[in-house]
Every structure is written in C-alpha cells, then in structure tokens.
C-alpha positions as CSV (number, residue, x, y, z in Angstrom):
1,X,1.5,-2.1,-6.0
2,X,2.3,-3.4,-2.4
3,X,5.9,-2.2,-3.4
4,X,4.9,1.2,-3.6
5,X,2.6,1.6,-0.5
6,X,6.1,-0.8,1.5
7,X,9.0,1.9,0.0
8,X,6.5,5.1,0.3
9,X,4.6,4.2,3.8
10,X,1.9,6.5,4.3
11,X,1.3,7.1,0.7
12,X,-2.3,8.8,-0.1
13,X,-4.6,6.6,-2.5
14,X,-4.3,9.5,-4.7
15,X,-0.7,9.4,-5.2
16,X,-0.4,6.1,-5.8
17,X,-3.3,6.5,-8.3
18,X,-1.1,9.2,-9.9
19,X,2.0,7.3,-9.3
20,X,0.7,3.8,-11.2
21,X,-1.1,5.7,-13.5
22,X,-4.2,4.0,-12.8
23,X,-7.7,5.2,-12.2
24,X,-9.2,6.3,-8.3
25,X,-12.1,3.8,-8.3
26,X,-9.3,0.6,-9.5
27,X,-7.0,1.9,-6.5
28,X,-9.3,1.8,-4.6
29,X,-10.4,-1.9,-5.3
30,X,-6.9,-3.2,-5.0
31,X,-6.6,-1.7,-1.5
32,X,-9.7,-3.0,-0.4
33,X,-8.0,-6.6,-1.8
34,X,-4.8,-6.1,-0.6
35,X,-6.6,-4.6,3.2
36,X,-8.9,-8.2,3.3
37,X,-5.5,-10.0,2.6
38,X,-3.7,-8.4,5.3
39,X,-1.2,-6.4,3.2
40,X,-2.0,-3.1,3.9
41,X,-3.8,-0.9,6.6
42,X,-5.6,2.4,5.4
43,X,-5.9,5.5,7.8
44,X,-7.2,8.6,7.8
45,X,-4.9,11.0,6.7
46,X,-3.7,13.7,9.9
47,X,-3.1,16.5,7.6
48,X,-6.2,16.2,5.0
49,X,-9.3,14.3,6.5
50,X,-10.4,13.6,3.8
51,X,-7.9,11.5,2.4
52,X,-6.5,7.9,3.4
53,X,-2.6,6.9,4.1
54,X,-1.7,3.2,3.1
55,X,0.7,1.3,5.9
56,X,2.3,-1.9,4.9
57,X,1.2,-4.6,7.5
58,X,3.8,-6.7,9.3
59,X,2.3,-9.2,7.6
60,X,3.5,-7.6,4.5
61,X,6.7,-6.7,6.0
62,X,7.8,-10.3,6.3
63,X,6.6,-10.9,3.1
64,X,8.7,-8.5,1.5
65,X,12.1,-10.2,3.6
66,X,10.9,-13.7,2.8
67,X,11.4,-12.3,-1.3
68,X,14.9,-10.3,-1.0
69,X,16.1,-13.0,1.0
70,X,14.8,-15.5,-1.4
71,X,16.7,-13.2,-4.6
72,X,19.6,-12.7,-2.3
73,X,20.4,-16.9,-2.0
C-alpha cells in the first residue's frame, strides 16, 4: 500500500480504498499503522473537507531509495 500512497501523493483514503479493492474501515486501519510508523502523513483534503490526502514521509521516501537501490545492485 505505501507504494500507492509514494507513486500517487496526495491520494484520498477513498481512492486507495477503490484502488486496492479493499474496504474504508481496513484503509483506514493501515493508515493509522503506517501514520504511527512514520510512513505516511494524512491531511485534510483542500478541495473536499471532508476527506483526507495521504503524503509519503521522508521517512518513507528513503525507504523506497534504500529498496530500488538495493534491486538496482
């Protein structure tokens, strides 16, 4: 899942809900996992309040360079 909120930053819970194929409430679990680990950030959504955007950390960012560079040895 981090893949998807690193390639599509600022991706709504929603979509990625629609996107996995997976249910609201189990999205919303993993994000709160992936938030505590600090993966991910979750913001309020400018265009629809309601709503939250996931960010990938730079946390997360270096993560995902430490794996391509580790697949690209």
């Amino acid at each position: 899942m981090h893949k998807f909120a690193s390639t599509n930053k600022g991706i709504s819970q929603e979509r990625l809900s629609k996107l996995l194929g997976l249910d609201k409430a189990l999205i919303t679990r993993i994000v709160k996992k992936l938030i505590d680990q600090g993966l991910v950030d979750r913001k309020r959504s400018q265009r629809d309040k309601r709503a939250y955007e996931l960010y990938p950390t730079d946390k997360a960012e270096s993560f995902k360079k430490d794996i391509v560079d580790f697949f690209t040895i």
